[in-house]
VOGU-3710 file (C-alpha; in Angstrom, 3 decimals, decimal comma):
1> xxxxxxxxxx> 0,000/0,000/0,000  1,364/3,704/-0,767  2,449/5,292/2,048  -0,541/8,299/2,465  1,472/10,501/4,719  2,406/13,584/2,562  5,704/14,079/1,981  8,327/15,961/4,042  11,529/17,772/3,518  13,488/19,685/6,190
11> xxxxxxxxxx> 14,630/23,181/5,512  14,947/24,608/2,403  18,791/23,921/0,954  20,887/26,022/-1,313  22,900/24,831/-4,372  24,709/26,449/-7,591  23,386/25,775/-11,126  25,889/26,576/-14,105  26,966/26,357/-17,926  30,275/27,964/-17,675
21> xxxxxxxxxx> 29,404/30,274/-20,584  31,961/31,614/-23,062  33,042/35,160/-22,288  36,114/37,762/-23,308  38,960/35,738/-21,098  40,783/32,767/-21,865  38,920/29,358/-20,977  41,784/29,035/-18,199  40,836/32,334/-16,348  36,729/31,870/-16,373
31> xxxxxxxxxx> 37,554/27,999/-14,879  39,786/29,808/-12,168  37,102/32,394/-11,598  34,691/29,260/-11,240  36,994/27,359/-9,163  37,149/30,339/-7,164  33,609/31,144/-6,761  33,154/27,594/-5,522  35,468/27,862/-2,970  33,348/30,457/-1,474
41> xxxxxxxxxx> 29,893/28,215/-1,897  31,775/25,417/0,098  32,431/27,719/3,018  29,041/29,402/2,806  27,109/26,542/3,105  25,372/25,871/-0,193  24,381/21,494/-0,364  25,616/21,350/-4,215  26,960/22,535/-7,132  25,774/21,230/-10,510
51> xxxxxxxxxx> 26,946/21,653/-13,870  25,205/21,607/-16,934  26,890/19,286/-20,115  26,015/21,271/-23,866  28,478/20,913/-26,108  29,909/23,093/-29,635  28,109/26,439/-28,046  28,572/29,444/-26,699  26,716/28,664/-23,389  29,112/25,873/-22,354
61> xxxxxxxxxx> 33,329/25,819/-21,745  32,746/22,440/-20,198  31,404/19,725/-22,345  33,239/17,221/-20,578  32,129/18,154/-17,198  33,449/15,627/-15,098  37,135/17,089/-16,099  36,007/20,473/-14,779  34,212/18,305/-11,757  37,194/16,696/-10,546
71> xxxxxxxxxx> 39,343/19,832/-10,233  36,299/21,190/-8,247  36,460/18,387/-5,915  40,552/19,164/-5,334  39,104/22,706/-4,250  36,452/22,544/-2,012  35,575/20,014/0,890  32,080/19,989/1,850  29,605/21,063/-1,195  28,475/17,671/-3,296
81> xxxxxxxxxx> 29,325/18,410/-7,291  27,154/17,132/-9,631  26,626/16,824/-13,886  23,241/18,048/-14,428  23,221/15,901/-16,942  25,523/13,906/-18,648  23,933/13,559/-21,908  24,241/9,517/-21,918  24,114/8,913/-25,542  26,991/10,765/-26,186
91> xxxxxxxxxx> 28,943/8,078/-23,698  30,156/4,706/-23,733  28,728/3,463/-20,619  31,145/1,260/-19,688  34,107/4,422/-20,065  30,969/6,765/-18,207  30,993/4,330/-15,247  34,460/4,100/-14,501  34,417/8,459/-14,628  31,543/8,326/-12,201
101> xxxxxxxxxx> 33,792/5,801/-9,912  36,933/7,759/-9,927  35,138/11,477/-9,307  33,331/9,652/-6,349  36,264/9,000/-5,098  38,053/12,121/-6,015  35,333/13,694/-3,785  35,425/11,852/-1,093  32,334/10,786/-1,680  30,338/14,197/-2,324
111> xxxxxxxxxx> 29,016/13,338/-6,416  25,550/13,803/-7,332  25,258/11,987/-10,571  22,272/13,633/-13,519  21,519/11,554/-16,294  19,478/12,961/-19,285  19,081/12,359/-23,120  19,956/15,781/-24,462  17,797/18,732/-25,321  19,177/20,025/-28,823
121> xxxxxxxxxx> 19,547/17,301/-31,485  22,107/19,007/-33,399  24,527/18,863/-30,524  23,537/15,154/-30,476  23,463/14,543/-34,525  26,763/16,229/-34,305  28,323/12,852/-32,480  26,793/11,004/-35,388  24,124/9,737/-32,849  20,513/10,109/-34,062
131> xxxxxxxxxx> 18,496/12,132/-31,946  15,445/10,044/-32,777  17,138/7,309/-30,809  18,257/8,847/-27,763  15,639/7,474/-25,416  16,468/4,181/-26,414  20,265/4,662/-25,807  19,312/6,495/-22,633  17,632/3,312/-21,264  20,171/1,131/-22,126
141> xxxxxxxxxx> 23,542/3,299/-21,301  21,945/3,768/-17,753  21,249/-0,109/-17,495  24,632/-0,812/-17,926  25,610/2,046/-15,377  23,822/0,247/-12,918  25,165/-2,732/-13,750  28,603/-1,464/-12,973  27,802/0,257/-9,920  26,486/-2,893/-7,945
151> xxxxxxxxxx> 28,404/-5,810/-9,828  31,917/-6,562/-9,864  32,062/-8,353/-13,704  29,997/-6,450/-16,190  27,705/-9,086/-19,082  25,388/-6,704/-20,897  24,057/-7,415/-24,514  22,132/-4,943/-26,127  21,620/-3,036/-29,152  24,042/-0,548/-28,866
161> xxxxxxxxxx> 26,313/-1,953/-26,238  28,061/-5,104/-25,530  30,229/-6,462/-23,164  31,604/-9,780/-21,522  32,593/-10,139/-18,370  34,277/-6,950/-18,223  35,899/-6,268/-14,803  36,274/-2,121/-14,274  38,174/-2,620/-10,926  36,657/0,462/-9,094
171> xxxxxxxxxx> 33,049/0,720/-7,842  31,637/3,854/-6,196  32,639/4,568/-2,934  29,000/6,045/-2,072  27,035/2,453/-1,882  24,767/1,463/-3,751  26,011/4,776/-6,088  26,061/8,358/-5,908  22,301/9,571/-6,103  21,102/10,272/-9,247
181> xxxxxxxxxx> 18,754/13,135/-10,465  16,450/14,140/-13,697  15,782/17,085/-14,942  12,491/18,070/-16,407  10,212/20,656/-17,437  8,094/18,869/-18,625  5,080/17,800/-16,197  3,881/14,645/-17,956  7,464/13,302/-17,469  7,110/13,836/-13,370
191> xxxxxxxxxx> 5,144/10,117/-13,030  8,327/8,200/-14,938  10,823/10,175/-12,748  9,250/10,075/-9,625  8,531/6,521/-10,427  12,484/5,469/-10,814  13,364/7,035/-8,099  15,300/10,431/-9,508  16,459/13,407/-7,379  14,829/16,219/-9,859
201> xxxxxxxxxx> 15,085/19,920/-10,525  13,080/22,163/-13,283  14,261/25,282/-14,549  12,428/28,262/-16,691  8,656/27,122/-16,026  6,795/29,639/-14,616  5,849/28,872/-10,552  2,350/27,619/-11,500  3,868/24,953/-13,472  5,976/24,076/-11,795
211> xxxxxxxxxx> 4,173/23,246/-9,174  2,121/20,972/-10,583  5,197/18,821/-11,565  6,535/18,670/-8,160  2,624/17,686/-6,385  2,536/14,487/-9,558  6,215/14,045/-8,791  5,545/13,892/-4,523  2,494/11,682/-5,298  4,178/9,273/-7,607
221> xxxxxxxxxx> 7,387/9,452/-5,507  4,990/8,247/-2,649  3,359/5,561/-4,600  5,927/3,998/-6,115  8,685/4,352/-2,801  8,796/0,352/-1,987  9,160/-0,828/-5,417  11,597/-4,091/-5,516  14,543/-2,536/-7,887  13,586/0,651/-7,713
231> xxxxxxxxxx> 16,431/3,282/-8,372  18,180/5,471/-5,497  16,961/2,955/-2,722  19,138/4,578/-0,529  17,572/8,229/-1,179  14,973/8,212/1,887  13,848/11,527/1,071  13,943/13,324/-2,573  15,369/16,576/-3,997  12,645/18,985/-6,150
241> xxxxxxxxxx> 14,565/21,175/-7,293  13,577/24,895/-8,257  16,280/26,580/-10,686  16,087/30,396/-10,875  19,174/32,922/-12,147  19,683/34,947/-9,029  21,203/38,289/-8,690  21,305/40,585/-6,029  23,336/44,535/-5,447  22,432/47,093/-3,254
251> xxxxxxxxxx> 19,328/48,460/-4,643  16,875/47,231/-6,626  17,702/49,734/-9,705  21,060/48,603/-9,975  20,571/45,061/-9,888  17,607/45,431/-12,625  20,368/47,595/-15,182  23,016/44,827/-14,407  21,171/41,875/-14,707  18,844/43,076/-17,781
261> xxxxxxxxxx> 22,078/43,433/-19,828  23,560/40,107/-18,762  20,247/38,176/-19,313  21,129/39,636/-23,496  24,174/38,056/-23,258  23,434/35,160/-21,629  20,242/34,715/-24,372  22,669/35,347/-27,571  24,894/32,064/-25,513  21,703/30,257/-25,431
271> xxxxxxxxxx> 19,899/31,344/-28,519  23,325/30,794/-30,795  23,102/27,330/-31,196  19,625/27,062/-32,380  19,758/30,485/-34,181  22,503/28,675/-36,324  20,652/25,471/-36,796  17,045/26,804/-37,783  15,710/26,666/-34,715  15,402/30,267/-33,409
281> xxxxxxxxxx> 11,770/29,912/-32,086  12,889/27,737/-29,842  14,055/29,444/-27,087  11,081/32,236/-27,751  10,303/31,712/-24,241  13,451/32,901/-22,637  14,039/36,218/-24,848  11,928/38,592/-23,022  13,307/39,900/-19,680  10,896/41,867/-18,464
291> xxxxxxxxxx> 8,283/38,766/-19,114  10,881/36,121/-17,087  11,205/38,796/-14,025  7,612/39,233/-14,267  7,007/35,874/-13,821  10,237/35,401/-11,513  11,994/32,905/-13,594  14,681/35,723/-13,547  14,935/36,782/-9,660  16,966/40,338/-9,291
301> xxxxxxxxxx> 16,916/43,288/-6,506  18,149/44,688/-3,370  18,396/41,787/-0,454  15,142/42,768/0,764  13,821/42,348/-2,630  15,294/39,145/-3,049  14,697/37,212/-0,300  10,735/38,074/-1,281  10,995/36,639/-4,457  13,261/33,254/-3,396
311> xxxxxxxxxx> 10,207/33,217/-0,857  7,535/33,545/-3,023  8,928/31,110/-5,387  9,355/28,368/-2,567  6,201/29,077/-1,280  4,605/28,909/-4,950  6,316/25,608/-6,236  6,367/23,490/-2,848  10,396/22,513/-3,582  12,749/21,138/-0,914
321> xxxxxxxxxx> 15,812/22,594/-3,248  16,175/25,888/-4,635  19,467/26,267/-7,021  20,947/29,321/-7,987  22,048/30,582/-11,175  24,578/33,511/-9,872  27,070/33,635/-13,133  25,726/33,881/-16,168  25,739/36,175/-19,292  28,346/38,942/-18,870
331> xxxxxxxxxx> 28,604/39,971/-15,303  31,984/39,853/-14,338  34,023/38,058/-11,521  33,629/40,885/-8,964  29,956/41,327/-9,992  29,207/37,734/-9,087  30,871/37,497/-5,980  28,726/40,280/-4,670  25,855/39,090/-5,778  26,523/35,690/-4,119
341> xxxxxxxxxx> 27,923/37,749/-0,710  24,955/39,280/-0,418  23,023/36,304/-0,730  24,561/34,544/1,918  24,834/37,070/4,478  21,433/38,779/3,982  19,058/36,713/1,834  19,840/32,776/3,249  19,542/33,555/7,014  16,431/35,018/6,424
351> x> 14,849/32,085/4,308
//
């Protein structure tokens, strides 16, 4: 019978969303910025940092992001690093698994693994993989993942992967494996995710849709908790995440004028890709700044003005997660780190 007690979270926890996005410095300076920024998140206190996989665009420096992953784990000590996602049909599983080991490790234990089937099919096409097949790759790629993590000798035959008792000689050092998350915005998808198990976060939806992903995603969560086999056993309680870009200055004038322009830069990183490929409309949705402030998809102001809106928007979606976009676009180093300062010491404590 499914457990009928609604479910619980405790308080609210903090975490970083990011691309990396291409901007005027070298690729080694923006990772150092990065590295640095982190370093700060792990001594304020935010529960994880997750990094976004996109690959032959301006939005993303880091296509491989467990390379960028493991020198964040050599940096910081407490925050849990995460893919959000690696795009699984772009992997050998088998190579993917032994990655996921050794940055498990490399952490000490602190790796959030997200798994996903990619978004834009001409980053996928582009890896001669056909994007009408990635669900079917994505199903099998993460089979053999879970293979690996709970089996010492790997036998898998499939349609796109093979092995024989393969032996990869490291298993995770979180048991059964790190936990693994979903992203979605897509509210018919919250049954399957909720139903396997998945941490999951949804970004750009408005807070009225959102919500009703995270109530079918609680209720199927619920339903489905005692499954035999069911994935992330050892996850008693799940992560909904809400993903907002989050910037914050002294008053609410100057953080609209800073964060309008880097929202244009930040959509020409986003847009590119598509614009290129004959896609423009899209990523429609996400062009209008006034629209995604209005609806507080875009959350900018003083403290005071912030710590409303994070409010509003946990009170509006019901998540146990809320992850911050604080770099993005073209606001600089020293524009970030305020942002984030101000967020810790005025708009977290009050939350």
């Amino acid at each position: 019978m499914a457990n009928e007690t609604p479910l619980q979270h405790g308080p609210i926890q903090f975490g970083l969303f990011d691309w990396i996005e291409s901007d005027k410095l070298l690729a080694r300076d923006t990772f150092e910025e990065r590295l640095k920024m982190l370093e700060y998140a792990d001594e304020s206190g935010f529960f994880c940092y997750q990094l976004a996989e996109h690959h032959l665009t301006p939005l993303c420096l880091a296509p491989s992001p467990g390379i960028f992953l493991a020198a964040a784990a050599q940096r910081t000590r407490h925050i849990r690093l995460g893919p959000l996602v690696y795009l699984l049909p772009l992997y050998d599983p088998l190579r993917l698994l032994q990655e996921i080991c050794m940055l498990d490790h490399l952490s000490n234990g602190r790796l959030d693994v997200g798994v996903g089937r990619g978004v834009v099919p001409f980053e996928i096409a582009s890896y001669n993989v056909n994007p009408d097949e990635t669900g079917d790759i994505f199903n099998e790629a993460l089979d053999v993942l879970l293979k690996g993590f709970t089996n010492d000798v790997i036998s898998h035959e499939g349609r796109y992967f093979t092995y024989e008792n393969v032996r990869p000689w490291i298993r995770p050092l979180q048991q059964p494996y790190p936990p693994l998350w979903y992203a979605s915005t897509n509210v018919e998808s919250a049954p399957w995710v909720a139903r396997n198990g998945f941490n999951t976060a949804n970004i750009f939806n408005p807070s009225s849709d959102i919500r009703a992903y995270f109530d079918l995603y609680k209720r199927s969560w619920q339903e489905h908790q005692n499954d035999p086999g069911r994935l992330n056993p050892h996850v008693d309680v799940p992560k909904y995440g809400l993903v907002r870009h989050v910037y914050v200055a002294p008053t609410d004038r100057q953080a609209e004028e800073e964060c309008r322009a880097a929202h244009e830069a930040w959509f020409h990183n986003i847009s590119l890709l598509p614009t290129l490929t004959g896609e423009p409309r899209s990523m429609e949705f996400i062009s209008n700044y006034d629209s995604l402030r209005g609806n507080e998809v875009m959350i900018a102001g003083s403290p005071e003005s912030v710590t409303d809106q994070v409010r509003h928007g946990i009170e509006d979606t019901g998540c146990s997660y809320f992850g911050c976009i604080f770099a993005f676009g073209d606001l600089t180093h020293e524009q970030v780190m305020r942002s984030m300062r101000l967020f810790v010491q005025e708009v977290m404590p009050s939350i």
